[in-house]
C-alpha positions as CSV (number, residue, x, y, z in Angstrom):
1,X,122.1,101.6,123.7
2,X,122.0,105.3,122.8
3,X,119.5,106.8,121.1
4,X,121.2,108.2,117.5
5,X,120.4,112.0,116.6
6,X,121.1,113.9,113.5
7,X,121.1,117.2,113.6
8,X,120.6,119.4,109.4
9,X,121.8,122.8,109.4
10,X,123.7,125.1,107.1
11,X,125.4,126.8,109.9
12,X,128.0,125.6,111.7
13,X,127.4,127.4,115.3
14,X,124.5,125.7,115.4
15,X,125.4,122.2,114.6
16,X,128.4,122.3,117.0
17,X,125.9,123.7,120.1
18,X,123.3,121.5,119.6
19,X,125.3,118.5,119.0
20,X,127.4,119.4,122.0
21,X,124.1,119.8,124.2
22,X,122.7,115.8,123.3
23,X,126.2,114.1,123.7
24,X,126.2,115.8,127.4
25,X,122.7,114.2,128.0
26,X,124.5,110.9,126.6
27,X,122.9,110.7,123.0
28,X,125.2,109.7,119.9
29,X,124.9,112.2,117.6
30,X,126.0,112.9,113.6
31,X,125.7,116.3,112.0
32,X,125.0,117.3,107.7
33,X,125.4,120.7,106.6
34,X,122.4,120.1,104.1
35,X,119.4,118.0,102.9
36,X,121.6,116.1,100.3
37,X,124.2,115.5,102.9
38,X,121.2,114.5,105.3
39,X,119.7,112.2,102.6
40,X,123.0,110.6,101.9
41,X,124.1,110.2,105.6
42,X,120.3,108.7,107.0
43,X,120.9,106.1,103.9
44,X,123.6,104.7,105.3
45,X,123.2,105.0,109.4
46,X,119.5,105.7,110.1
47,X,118.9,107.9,112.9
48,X,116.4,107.8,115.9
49,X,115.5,111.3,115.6
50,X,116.2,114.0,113.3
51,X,116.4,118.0,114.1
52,X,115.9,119.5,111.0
53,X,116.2,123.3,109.8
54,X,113.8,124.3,107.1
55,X,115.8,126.6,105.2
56,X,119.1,125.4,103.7
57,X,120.8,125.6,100.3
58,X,119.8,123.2,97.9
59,X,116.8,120.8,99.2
60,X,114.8,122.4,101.7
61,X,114.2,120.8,105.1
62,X,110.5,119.9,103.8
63,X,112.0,117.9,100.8
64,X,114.8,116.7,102.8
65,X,111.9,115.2,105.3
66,X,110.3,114.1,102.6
67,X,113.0,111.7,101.6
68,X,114.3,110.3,104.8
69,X,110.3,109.8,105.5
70,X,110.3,107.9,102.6
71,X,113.2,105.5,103.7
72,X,111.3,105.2,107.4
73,X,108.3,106.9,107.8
74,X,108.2,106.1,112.1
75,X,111.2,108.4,112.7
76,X,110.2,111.5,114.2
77,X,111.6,115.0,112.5
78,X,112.0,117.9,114.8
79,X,111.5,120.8,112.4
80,X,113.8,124.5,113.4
81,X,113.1,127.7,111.7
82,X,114.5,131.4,112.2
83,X,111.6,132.6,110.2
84,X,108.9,130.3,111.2
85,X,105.6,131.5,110.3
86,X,101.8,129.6,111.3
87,X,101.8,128.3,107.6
88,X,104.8,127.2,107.2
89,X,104.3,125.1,110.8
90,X,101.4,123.7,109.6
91,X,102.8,122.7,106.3
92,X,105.6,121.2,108.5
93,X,103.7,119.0,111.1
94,X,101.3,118.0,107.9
95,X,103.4,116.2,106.0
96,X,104.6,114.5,108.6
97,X,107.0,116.6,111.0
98,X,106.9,115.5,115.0
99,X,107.0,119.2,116.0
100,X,108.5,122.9,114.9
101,X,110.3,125.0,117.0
102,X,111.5,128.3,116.6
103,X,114.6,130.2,116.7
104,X,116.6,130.7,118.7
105,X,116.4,127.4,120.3
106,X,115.8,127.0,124.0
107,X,117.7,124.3,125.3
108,X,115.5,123.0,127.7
109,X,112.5,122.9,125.5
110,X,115.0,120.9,122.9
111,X,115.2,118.6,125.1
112,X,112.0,117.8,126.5
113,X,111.2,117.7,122.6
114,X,113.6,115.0,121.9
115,X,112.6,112.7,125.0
116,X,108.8,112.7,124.1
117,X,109.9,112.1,120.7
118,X,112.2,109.1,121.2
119,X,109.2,107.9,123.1
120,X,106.5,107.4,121.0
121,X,109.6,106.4,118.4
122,X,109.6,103.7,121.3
123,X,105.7,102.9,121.7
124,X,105.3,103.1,117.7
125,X,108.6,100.2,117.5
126,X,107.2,98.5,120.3
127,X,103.8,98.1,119.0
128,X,105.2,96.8,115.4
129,X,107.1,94.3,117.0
130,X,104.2,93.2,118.5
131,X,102.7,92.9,115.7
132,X,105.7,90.9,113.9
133,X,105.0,88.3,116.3
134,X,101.3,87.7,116.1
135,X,101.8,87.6,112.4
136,X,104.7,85.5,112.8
137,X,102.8,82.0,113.5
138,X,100.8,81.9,110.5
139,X,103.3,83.8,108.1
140,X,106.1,81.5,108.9
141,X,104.7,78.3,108.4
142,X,102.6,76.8,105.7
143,X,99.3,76.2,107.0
144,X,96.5,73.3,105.6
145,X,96.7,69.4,105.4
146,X,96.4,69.0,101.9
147,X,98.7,66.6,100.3
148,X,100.3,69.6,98.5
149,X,101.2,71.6,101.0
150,X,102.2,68.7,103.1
151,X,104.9,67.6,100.7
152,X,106.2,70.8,100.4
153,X,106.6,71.2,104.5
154,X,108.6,68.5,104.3
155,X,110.6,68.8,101.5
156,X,111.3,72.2,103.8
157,X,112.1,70.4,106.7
158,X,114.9,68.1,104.5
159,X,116.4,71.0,102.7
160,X,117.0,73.0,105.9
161,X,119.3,71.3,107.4
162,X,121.8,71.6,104.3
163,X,123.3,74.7,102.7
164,X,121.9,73.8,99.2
165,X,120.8,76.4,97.0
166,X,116.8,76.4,96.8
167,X,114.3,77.4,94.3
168,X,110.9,78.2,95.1
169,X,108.2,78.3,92.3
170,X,104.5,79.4,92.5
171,X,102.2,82.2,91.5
172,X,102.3,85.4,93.2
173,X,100.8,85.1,96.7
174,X,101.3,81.8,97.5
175,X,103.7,82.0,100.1
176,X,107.3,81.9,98.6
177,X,108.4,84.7,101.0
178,X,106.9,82.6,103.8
179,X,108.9,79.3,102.6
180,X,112.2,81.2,102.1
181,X,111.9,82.4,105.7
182,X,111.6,79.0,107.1
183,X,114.3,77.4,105.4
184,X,116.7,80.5,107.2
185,X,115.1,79.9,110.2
186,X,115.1,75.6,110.6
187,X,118.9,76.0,109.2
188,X,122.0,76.4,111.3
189,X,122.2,79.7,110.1
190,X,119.0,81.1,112.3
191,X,121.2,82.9,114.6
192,X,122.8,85.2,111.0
193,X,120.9,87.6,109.0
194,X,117.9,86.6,106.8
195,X,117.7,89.3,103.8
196,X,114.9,89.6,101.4
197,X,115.1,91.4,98.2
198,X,112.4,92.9,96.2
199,X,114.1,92.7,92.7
200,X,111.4,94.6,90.9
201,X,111.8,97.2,93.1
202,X,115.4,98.2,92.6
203,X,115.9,100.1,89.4
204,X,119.0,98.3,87.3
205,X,121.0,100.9,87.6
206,X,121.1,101.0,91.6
207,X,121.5,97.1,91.7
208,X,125.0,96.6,92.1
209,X,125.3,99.0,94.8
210,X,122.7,97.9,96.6
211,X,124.0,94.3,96.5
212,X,127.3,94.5,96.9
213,X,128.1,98.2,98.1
214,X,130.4,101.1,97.5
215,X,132.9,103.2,98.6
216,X,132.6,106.7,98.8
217,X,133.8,108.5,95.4
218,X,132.7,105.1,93.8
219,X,130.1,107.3,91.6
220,X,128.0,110.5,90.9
221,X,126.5,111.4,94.7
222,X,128.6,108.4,96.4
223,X,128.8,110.8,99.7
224,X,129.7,107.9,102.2
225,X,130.8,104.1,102.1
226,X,127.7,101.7,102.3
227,X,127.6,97.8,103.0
228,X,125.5,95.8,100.1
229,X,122.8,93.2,100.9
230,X,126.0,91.1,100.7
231,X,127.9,91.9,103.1
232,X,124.5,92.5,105.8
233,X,123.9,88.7,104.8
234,X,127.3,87.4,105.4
235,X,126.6,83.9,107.8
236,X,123.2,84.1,106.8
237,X,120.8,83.8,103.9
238,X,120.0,85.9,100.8
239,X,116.2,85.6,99.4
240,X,115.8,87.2,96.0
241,X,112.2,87.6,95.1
242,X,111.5,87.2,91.3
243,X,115.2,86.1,90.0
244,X,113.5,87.0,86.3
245,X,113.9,90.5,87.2
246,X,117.7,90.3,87.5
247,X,119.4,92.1,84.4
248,X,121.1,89.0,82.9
249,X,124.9,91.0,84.0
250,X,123.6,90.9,87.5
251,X,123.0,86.9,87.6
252,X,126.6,86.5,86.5
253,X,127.7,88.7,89.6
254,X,125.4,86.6,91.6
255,X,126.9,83.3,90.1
256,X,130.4,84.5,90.4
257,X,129.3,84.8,94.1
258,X,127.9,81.9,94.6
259,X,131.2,80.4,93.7
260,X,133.5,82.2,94.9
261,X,132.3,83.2,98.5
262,X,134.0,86.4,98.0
263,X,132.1,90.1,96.9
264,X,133.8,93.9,95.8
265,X,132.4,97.1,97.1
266,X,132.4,99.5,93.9
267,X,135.5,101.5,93.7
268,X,137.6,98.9,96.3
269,X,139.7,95.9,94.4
270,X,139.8,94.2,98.3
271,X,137.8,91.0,98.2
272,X,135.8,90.5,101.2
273,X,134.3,87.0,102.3
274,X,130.8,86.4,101.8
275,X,129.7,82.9,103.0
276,X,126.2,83.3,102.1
277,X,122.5,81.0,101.1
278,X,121.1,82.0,98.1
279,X,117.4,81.4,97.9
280,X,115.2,82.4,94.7
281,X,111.5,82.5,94.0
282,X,109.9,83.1,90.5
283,X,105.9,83.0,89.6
284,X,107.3,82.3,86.7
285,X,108.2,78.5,85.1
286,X,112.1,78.9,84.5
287,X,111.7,77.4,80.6
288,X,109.7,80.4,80.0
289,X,112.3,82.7,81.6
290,X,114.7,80.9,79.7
291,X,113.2,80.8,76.2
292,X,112.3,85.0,77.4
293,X,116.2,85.7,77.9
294,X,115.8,86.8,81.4
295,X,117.3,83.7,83.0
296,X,120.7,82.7,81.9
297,X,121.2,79.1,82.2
298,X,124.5,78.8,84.5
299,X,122.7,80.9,87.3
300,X,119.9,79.0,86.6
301,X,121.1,75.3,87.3
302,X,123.5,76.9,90.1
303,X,120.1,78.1,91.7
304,X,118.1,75.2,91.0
305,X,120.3,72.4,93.4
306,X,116.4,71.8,94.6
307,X,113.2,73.2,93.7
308,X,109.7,73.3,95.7
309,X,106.8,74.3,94.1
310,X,103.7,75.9,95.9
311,X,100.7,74.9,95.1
312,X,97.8,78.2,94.4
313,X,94.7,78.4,96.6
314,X,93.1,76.7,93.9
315,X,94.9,73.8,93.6
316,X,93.9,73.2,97.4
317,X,90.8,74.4,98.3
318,X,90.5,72.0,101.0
319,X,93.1,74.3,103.2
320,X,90.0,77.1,102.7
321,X,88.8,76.3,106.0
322,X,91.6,76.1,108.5
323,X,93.3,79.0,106.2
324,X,90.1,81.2,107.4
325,X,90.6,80.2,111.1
326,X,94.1,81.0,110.9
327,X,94.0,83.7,109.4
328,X,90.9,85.3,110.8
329,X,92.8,84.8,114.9
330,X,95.6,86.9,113.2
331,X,93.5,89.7,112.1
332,X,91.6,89.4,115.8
333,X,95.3,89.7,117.2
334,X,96.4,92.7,115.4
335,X,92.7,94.4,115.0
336,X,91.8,93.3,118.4
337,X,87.7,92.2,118.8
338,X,87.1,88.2,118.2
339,X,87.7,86.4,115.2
340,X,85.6,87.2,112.4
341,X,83.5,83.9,111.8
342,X,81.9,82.2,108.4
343,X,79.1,80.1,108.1
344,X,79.6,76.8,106.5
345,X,77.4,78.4,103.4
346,X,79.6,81.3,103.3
347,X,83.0,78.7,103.2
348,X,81.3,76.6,100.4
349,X,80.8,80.0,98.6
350,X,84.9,81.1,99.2
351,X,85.4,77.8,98.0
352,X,83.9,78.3,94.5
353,X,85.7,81.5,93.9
354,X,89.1,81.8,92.1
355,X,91.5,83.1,94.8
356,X,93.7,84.8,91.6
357,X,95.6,86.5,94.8
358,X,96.0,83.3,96.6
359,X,97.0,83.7,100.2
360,X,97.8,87.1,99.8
361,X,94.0,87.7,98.6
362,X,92.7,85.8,101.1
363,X,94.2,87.6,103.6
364,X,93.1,90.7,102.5
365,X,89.7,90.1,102.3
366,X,89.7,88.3,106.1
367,X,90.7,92.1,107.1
368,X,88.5,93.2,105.7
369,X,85.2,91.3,107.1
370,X,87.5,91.7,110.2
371,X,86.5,95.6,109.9
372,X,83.5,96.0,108.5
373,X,81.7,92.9,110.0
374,X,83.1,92.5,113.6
375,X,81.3,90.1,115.9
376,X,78.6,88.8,113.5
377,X,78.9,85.5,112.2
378,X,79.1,85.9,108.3
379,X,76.6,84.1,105.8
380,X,76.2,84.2,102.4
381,X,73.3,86.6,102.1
382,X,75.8,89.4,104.5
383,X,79.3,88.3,103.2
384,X,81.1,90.9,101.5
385,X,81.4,91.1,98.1
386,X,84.7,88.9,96.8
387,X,86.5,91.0,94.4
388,X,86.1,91.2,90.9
389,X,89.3,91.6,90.0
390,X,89.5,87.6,89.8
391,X,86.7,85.5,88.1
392,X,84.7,82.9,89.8
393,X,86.6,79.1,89.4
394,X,83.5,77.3,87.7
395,X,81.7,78.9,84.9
396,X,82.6,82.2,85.2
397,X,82.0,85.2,83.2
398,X,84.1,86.8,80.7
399,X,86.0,90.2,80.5
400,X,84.7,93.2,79.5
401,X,84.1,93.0,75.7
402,X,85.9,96.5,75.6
403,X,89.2,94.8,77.2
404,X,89.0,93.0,73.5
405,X,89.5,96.6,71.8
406,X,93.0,96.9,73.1
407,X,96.4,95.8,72.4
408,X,97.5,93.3,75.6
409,X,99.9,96.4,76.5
410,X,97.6,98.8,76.9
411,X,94.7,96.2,78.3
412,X,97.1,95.3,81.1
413,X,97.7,99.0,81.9
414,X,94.3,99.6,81.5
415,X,93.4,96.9,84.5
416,X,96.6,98.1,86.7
417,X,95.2,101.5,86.9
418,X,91.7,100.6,87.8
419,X,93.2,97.9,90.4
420,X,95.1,100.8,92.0
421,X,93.0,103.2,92.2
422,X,90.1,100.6,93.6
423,X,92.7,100.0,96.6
424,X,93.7,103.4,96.8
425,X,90.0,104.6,97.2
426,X,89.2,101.7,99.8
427,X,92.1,102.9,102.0
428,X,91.2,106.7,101.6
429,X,94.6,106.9,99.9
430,X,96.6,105.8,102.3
431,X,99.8,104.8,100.6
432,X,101.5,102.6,103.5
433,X,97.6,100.7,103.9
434,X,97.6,100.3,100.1
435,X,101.0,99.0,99.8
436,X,99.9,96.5,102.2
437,X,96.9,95.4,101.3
438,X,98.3,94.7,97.9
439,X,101.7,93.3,98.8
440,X,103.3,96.2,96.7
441,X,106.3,98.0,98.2
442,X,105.9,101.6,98.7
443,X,108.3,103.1,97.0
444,X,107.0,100.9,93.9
445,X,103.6,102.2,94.3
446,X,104.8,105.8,94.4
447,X,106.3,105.4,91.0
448,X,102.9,103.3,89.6
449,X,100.7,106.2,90.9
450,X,102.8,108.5,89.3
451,X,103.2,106.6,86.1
452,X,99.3,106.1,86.0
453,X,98.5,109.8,86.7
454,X,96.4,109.4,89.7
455,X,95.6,112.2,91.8
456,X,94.1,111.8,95.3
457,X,90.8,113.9,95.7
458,X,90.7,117.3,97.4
459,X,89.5,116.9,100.7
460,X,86.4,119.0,101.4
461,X,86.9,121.8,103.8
């Protein structure tokens, strides 16, 4: 398949010559006369590579990178400037640019440009998928022998094979994602997509377009026509994380969807088919959502056909082990090195401890050791500290008496900035290694750092 190019520039001559030159060479290329334009158009076709020039009306080709970086951070930007100078260059590769050139363009040297770029867009997409794989063994299946665990693979296994609505229950971390995934991919509908969405990260006022689309003019900045998670699902299956973060209006559109098998794009009265599986999740007990107001009850008994419930970490400490061997040949995999290795002293140690971050925590701390402790088998007396962020199970100690001088509002903030900015510091605040280490989407993140006030250090010169 082609490789897609964008090409952002006020001016017309040059959007017409330089598309001209790539669709000779054999590349599919789309044009924007500006950074909005840009914005708009990358939401709704992504490109492979983006030539970009830096000064436009409106959004600048720096903010305009900024924001299509933000959407997919692998895609190389070719920056073009008529008035480059070094500082603005080195602004422009900084923040993430692939390369600057200057004006006027040399066609030739375009070109070479955009063939080394699509290249290591190649190596970097190759080396994620690799990636996806490794991880894919002990992400996609529920690992451990405990009777818990084992009931729920099964009750998997049974539900699978149907089209039933499912409902997945547990406490953040547990795996809900990872059961949701394997009830798409054990059904007939393996072959459709499988779409996961992050309903805390989706403002309410962006929800209805994002799951069921629009058509251009629908609204305020509705540049281009856009498919919703809807219509991307259609055949396949439709995971929404958290259903207590659905405003209530959206679980009736969800409902009404569920029984109908039909969706609208904003601003279109055409009905299009949408034969779809709708999976939940909650770490949250539906009676409380209900009692709350964030659940109505005919989405909830619509969703709730059948309902597995994941046990925490805690609840099946025997797993500890063969979670740690699992876990620890994934990190080997993706770090590269052997697997990191506890004594039994150490295990009987991560077996007192809380695990408030279940699998998820688990995971993170593997890395860790993985890091910081390659090739040395790990005992209590070198084991890395477990974090305090979760109490030890038996006898542990209590909070801070100053937590107690707070209202629960502000003491929750209070512990959601220092969490944040423990992680953020550990990674060197690196935002994409933050996000991941705390199973936090990005963009979410962004807004919590800004919310919080928290400022990365200068770095020393």
């Amino acid at each position: 398949m082609s490789a897609q190019i964008m090409v952002v520039d006020d001016e017309q001559a040059i959007r017409e010559s330089l598309q001209g030159l790539f669709e000779d060479e054999g590349y599919l290329v789309s044009t924007a006369a500006s950074g909005e334009e840009a914005v708009a158009r990358f939401r709704k076709q992504p490109a492979d590579c983006i030539l970009l020039d830096i000064w436009m009306p409106g959004i600048d080709g720096l903010e305009t990178m900024s924001r299509i970086l933000q959407m997919d951070e692998s895609v190389p930007v070719i920056i073009m400037s008529g008035h480059a100078t070094i500082d603005t260059a080195v602004r422009a590769t900084r923040q993430g640019a692939f390369d600057f050139v200057e004006k006027p363009l040399s066609s030739d040297k375009l070109l070479i440009l955009l063939r080394n770029a699509l290249e290591k867009r190649k190596l970097k997409q190759e080396n994620v998928d690799l990636k996806q794989n490794i991880q894919q063994k002990s992400r996609h299946q529920l690992v451990g022998k405990s009777t818990a665990i084992e009931e729920a693979r099964q009750l998997v296994k049974r539900v699978a094979s149907t089209d039933a609505a499912v409902l997945i229950l547990g406490e953040h971390g547990t795996g809900k994602a990872v059961v949701a995934q394997q009830i798409h991919h054990l059904s007939k509908r393996a072959v459709a997509p499988f779409v996961e969405l992050n309903t805390a990260s989706i403002p309410d006022s962006q929800m209805d377009s994002e799951l069921f689309g629009h058509e251009k003019g629908a609204f305020p900045g509705a540049l281009h026509p856009q498919r919703g998670r809807f219509e991307v699902a259609n055949e396949g299956t439709i995971f929404f994380d958290e259903i207590g973060e659905l405003s209530l209006g959206i679980q009736a559109k969800v409902l009404k969807t569920m029984q109908e098998k039909k969706i609208q794009r904003l601003g279109n009265p055409k009905k299009i088919s949408a034969n779809i599986r709708i999976l939940g999740a909650s770490a949250y007990e539906p009676d409380k959502l209900l009692q709350e107001s964030r659940l109505r009850e005919d989405f909830y008994y619509r969703l709730n056909v059948v309902t597995i419930h994941l046990p925490s970490l805690r609840d099946r400490i025997e797993d500890l082990p063969v979670l740690i061997e699992t876990l620890a040949e994934e990190q080997a995999q993706l770090l590269g090195g052997d697997p990191v290795h506890f004594s039994d002293a150490a295990i009987a140690l991560m077996q007192d401890y809380r695990w408030a971050g279940n699998i998820r925590e688990l995971r993170n701390y593997i890395e860790r050791c993985h890091i910081l402790q390659p090739g040395v088998e790990i005992t209590p007396e070198t084991m890395l500290p477990l974090d305090a962020a979760s109490a030890p199970a038996q006898g542990g100690d209590t909070p801070d008496s100053s937590v107690f001088t707070h209202s629960y509002h502000n003491a929750r903030e209070a512990f959601e900035r220092s969490y944040l900015l423990h992680y953020l510091e550990q990674s060197e605040w690196n935002i994409s290694k933050t996000a991941a280490a705390i199973g936090m989407e990005r963009s979410q993140l962004h807004r919590k750092i800004k919310s919080f006030g928290l400022n990365a250090p200068e770095k020393k010169a």
